[in-house]
Steps between C-alpha positions, in 0.01 A plus 500: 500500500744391202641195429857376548720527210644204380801547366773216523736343249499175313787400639317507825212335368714267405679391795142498680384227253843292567452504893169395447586219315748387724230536778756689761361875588370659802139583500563822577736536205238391295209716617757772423541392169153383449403908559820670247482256211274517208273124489478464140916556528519256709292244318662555165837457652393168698315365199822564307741334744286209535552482114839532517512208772290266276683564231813454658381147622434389163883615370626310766329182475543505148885557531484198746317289281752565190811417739593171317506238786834348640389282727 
């Protein structure tokens, strides 16, 4: 009995991660995925774009805070 070979890009990894933030897959789609992609791949990439979200939150409030008021 061997075990599957999991062998798949980053890019792929990548574009898993993004669906599953926006919440909009098929299950079967993800079972697929669930079975070719590396885990620890996937949580380094989610635990970076989460990051990258927070931290793009925090630019953006700050830039809207700084806007001088013209009201």
């Amino acid at each position: 009995m061997t075990t599957p070979v999991r062998q798949t890009s980053w890019l792929r990894t990548i574009q898993v991660v993004l669906w599953s933030f926006v919440g909009l897959r098929k299950n079967s789609e993800s079972q697929q995925d669930i079975e070719k992609l590396n885990p620890f791949h996937i949580i380094g990439v989610a635990i970076g774009m989460a990051l990258l979200f927070v931290l793009g939150l925090i630019a953006l409030v700050n830039w809207v805070v700084a806007q001088p008021t013209g009201l």
